[in-house]
N, C-alpha and C positions, 0 to 999 in steps of 0.2 A: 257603727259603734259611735256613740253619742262621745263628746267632750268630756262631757263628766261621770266617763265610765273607761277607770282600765282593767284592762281583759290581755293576760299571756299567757301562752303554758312553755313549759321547758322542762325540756327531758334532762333526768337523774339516772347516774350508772349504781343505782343501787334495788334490791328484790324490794316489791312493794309491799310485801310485812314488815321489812326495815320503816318503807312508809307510815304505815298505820302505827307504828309505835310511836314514830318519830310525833305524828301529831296525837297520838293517844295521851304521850306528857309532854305537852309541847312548850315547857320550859325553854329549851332551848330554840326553839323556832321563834318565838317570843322577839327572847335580845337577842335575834341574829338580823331586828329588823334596825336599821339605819338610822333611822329619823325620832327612833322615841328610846325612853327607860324605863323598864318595867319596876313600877314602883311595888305593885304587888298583886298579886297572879293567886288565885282561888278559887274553886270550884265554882263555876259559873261566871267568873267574874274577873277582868283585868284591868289592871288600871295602868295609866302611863303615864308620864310627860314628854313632851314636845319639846327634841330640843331646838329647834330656832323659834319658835315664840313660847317656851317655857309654861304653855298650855298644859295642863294635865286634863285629860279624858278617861274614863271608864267606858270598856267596853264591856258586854253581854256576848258570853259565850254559851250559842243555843246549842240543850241538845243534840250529839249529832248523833248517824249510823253509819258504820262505817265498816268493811271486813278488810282482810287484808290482800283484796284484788282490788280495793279500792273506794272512795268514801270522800264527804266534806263536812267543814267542820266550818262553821259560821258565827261569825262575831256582828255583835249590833252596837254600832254607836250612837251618837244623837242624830237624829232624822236628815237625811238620808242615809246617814253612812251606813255601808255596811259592806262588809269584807268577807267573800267565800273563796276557801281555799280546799284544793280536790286535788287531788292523785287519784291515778288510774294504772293497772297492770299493761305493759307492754307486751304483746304474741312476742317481738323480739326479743325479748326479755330488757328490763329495766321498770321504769315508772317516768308517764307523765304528773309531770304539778302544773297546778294552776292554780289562778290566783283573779279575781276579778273582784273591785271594789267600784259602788258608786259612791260619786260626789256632790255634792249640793251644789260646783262651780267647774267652770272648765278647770282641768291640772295643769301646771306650770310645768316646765322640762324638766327642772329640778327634781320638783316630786315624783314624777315620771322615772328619772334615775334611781331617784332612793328606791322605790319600788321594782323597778330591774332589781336593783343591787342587792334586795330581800329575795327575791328568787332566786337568784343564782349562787347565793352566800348558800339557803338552803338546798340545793342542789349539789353543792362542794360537799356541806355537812355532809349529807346522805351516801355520795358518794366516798367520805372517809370513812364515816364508819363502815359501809359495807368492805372494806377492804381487814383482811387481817393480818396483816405484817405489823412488825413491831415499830416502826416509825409511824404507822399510820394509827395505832394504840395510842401513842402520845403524844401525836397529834390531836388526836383526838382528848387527850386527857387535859391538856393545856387548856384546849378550848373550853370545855367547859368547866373548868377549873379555876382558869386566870379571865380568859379571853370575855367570855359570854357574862361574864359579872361587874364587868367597867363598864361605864355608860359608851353611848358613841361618842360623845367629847373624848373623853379618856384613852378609847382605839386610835383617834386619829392624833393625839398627842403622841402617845406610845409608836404612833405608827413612822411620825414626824421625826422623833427622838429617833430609833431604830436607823432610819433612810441619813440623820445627819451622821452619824455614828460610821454606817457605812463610807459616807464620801470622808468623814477625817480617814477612816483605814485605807482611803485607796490614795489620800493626800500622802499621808507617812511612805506607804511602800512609794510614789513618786519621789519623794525625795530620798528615800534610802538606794532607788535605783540610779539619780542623779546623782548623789554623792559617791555611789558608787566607781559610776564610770567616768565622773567628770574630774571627781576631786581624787 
């Protein structure tokens, strides 16, 4: 595998007709990816911006075929890029994803991660929704509701926000247990 080409696949605990819808409207696999915002998503056609060098691209989303034991859906951006994403039915049951894009340059680890991170974020997805319990309904309803609509600046503020919120809550009960048994 060349430098400027990443290739993984990663297994999803969810049936792979869950798959094939998941990319049949793939809104949401979209903004589940890291590094961009979907400025606007239209048959045949996405557009993004980049967010750390605030790049916007349009890609080309080529016809695909695809059933629901499995299929890839492939995006074309400017010369080289190009980005194919597959799922496949598991005998053990579940679904592999995969994901393999070339680059015009070796990737940096960075990018490397974000790309993990689009895998596996969709991988989560898949695996929530194939669940039906009522936490996992609104889990799932949040997401694409709140979550999947903020850019990724916005997640990791919120996310920032959230994680300091937690440590004030565990500073208070510190001090309500020291005041407790000290004073």
């Amino acid at each position: 595998m060349s430098d400027a080409v990443y290739q993984r696949e990663r297994l999803a605990a969810a049936p792979p007709a869950l798959a094939a819808r998941f990319f049949g409207e793939p809104d949401a696999w979209w903004r589940l990816n890291p590094e961009w915002e979907v400025l606007a998503h239209e048959p045949g056609r996405l557009r993004v911006r980049y967010e750390r060098s605030e790049a916007e691209e349009e890609w080309r989303i080529l016809p695909s075929e695809f059933s629901d034991d499995g299929g890839v859906v492939v995006l074309e951006g400017a010369h080289p890029r190009r980005i194919e994403l597959s799922w496949r039915a598991l005998p053990a049951g579940g679904t592999a994803l995969g994901y393999r894009e070339a680059f015009d340059a070796p990737i940096e680890d960075a990018r490397r991660a974000e790309l993990n991170l689009w895998l596996d974020a969709a991988a989560g997805y898949l695996a929530l929704a194939a669940r039906r319990d009522r936490r996992a309904r609104l889990g799932k309803w949040l997401l694409d509701k709140a979550w999947l609509r903020m850019s990724p600046t916005s997640r990791r503020v919120g996310l920032i926000i959230v994680a300091m919120e937690a440590l004030a809550l565990l500073l208070f009960i510190a001090v309500v247990i020291v005041v407790r048994f000290v004073g």
